[in-house]
Each structure stands twice: as C-alpha cells, then as structure tokens.
ZAVO-129517 format. One record per residue (C-alpha): z, y, x; residue in one letter; residue number from 0. Coordinates in steps of 0.25 Angstrom, whole numbers. Example, Ala and Ser with C-alpha at 12.3 -4.5 7.8 and 13.67 -1.06 7.14 Angstrom:
<rec <31; -18; 49>; "A"; 0>,
<rec <29; -4; 55>; "S"; 1>,
# end
This chain:
<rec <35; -20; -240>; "X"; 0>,
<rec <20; -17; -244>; "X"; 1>,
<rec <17; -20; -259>; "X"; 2>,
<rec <9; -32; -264>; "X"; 3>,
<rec <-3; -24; -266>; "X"; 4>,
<rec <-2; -20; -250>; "X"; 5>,
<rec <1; -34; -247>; "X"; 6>,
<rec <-10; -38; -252>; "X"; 7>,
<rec <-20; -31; -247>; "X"; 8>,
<rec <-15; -34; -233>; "X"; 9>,
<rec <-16; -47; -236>; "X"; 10>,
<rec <-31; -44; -240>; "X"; 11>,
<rec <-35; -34; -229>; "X"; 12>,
<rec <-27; -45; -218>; "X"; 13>,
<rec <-35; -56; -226>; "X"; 14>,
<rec <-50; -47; -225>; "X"; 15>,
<rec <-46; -45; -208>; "X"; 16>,
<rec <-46; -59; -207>; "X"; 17>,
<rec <-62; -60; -213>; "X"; 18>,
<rec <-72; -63; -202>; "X"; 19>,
<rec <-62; -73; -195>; "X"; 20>,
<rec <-69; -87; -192>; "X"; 21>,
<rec <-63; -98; -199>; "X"; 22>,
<rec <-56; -108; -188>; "X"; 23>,
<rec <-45; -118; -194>; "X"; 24>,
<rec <-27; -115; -191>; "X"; 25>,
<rec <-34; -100; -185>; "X"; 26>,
<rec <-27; -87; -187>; "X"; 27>,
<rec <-33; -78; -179>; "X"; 28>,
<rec <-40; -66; -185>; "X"; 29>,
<rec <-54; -65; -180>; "X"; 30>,
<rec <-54; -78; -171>; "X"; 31>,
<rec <-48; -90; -182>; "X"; 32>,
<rec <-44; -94; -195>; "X"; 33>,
<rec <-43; -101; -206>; "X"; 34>,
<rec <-40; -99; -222>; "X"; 35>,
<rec <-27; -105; -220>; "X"; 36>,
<rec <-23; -95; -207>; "X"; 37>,
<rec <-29; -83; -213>; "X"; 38>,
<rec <-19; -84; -225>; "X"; 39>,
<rec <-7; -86; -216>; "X"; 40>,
<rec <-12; -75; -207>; "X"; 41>,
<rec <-15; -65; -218>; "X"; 42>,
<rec <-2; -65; -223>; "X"; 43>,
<rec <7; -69; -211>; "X"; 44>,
<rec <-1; -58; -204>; "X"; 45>,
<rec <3; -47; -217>; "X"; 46>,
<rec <16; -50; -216>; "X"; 47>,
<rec <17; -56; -230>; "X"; 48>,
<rec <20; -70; -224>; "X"; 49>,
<rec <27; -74; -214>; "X"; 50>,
<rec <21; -82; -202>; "X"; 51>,
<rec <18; -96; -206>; "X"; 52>,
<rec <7; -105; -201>; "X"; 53>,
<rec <4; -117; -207>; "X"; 54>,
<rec <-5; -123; -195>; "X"; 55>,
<rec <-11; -133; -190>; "X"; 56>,
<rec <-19; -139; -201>; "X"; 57>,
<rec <-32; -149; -197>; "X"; 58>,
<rec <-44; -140; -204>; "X"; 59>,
<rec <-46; -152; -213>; "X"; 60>,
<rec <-32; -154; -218>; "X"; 61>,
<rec <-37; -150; -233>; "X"; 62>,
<rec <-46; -163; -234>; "X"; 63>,
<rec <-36; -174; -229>; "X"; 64>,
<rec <-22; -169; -236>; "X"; 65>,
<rec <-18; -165; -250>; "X"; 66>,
<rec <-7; -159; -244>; "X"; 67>,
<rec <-8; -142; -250>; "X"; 68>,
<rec <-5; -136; -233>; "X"; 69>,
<rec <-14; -125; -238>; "X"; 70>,
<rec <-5; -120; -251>; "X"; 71>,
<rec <8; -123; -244>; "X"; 72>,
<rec <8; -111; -234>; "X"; 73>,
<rec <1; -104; -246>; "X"; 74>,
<rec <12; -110; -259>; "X"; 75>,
<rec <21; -105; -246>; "X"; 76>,
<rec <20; -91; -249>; "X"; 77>,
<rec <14; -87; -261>; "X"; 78>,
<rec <14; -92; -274>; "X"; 79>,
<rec <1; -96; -282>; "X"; 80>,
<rec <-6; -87; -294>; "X"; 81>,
<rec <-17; -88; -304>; "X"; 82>,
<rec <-21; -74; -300>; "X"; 83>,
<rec <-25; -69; -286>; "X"; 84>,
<rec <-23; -56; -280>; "X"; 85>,
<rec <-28; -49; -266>; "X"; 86>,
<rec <-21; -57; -255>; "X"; 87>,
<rec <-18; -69; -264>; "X"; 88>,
<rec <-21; -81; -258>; "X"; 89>,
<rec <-32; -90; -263>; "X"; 90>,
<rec <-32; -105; -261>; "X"; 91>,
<rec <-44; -116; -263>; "X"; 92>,
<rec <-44; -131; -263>; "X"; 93>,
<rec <-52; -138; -252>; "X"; 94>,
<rec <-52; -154; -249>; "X"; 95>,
<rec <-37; -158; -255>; "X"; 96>,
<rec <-32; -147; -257>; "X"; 97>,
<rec <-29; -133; -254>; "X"; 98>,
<rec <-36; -128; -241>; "X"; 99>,
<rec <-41; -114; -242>; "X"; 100>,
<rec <-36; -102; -244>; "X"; 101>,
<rec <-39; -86; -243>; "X"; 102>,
<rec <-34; -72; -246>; "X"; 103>,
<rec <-37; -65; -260>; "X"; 104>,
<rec <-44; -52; -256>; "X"; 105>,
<rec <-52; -48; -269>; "X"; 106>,
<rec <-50; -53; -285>; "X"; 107>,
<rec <-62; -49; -290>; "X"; 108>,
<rec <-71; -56; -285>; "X"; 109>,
<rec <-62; -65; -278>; "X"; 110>,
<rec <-61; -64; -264>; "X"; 111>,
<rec <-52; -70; -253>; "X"; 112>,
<rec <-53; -69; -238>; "X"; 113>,
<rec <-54; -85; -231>; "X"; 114>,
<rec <-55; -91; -218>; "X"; 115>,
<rec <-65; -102; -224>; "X"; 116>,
<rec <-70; -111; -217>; "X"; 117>,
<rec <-86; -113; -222>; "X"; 118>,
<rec <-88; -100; -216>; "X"; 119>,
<rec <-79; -102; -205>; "X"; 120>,
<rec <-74; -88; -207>; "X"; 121>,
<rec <-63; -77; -215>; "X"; 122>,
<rec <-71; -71; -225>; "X"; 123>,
<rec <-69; -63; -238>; "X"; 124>,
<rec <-74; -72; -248>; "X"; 125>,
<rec <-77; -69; -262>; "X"; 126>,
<rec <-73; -84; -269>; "X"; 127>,
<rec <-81; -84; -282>; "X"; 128>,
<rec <-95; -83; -271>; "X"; 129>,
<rec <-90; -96; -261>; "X"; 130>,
<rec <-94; -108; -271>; "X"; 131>,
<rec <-83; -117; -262>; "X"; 132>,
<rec <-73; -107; -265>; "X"; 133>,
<rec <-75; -106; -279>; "X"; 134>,
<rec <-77; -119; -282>; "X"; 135>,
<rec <-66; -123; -291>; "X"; 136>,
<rec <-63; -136; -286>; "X"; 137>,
<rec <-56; -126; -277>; "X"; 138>,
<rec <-45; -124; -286>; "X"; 139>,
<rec <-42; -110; -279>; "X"; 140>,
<rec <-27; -104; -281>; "X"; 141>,
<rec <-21; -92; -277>; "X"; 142>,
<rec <-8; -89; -272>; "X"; 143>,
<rec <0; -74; -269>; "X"; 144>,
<rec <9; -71; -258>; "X"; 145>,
<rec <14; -61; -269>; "X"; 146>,
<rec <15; -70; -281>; "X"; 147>,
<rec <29; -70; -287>; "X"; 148>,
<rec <35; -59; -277>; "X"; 149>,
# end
C-alpha cells in the first residue's frame, strides 16, 4: 500500500490530468465532459482510494430548488471534515441552499484546487483567494480528507 504522502500526490497529479476538460453536467469523461461533482468521484474512484460510486442523475439546478446536502453526502461518505487542508484534500463551497461545489486541493500556499466550474465551463487549476465568487465568504468553504482519522 502507497503512503499518504504518495496518495496524495496521485490524487493531485489525477486531479491536474483532468484541467482543460469542458465543463458539461453528470459527465466523467476526461477530455470530452465533467463536472465538479464527477471529477471528485473520478479522481479518487480512478486512484483507487474509493471504491466505485456514482451519485448521478442530478438536474444541474438541484442546489437552488432543495436543501437537501446531495453534494456532502457522497463527500461525509468517505472522508471526514478538517479545519486544515492538505494536497488532495477536498474543498467544498456553498452555492443557492446549500453545498454545491467542490474541488481537489492541489497547493496550501496560495490555495489552490483543480474544478470543473461552470462560469468558465471548464476544469482548471484555480488559485481561490484570485476568483471573488470563490472567495466570497458567504461561501462558507469547508474542507474534508479521505485521510483524516485513519
């Protein structure tokens, strides 16, 4: 078994193959398709952390018309929340009611994830602090590792 530090930079380098994707909603294929949800599943289901799981179909919508927390259930599934990120951490934001979007950690300092987002309609590396949505702190951002408590 790989150590968490090699884990973890698969989870990165999976996570960085995935930039230049377009952005299309319940897609998971690299280089045709996805979206922020998929590319979490598909990072780590395509590592081997996780087994294969697949949370579709969701309306791209759904975050404005439910409270319901779909988004944190597939991630509250599998990792367990922390105050402190690390590389290949998974970061999470509030959008309409409630949790909606989500990407991979890649770099603390400044704070980086990869994302399938949606105003660009693409995968890209993204430094947080620079996208004003992003780091708006209505937001509420949290953070949760696959290797928290193991």
């Amino acid at each position: 078994m790989a150590s968490e530090s090699d884990q973890r930079a698969a989870i990165v380098a999976e996570a960085r193959s995935w930039v230049g994707t377009p952005y299309h909603n319940c897609a998971d294929v690299k280089g045709a398709g996805v979206d922020c949800g998929m590319l979490i599943v598909r990072v780590f289901v395509d590592t081997g952390l996780c087994a294969p799981f697949d949370p579709r179909p969701y309306p791209p919508d759904w975050h404005l018309h439910r409270s319901e927390e779909r988004y944190l259930g597939f991630v509250h599934d599998r990792t367990k929340q922390v105050q402190s990120p690390g590389p290949g951490d998974v970061m999470v934001f509030r959008f309409g009611r409630c949790y909606s979007h989500g990407g991979i950690v890649t770099e603390l300092k400044p704070l980086r994830i990869v994302h399938a987002y949606h105003p660009v309609r693409c995968t890209l590396e993204d430094e947080v602090s620079r996208d004003p949505t992003l780091s708006d702190p209505k937001r509420e951002p949290r953070f949760f590792s696959f290797w928290a408590g193991q």
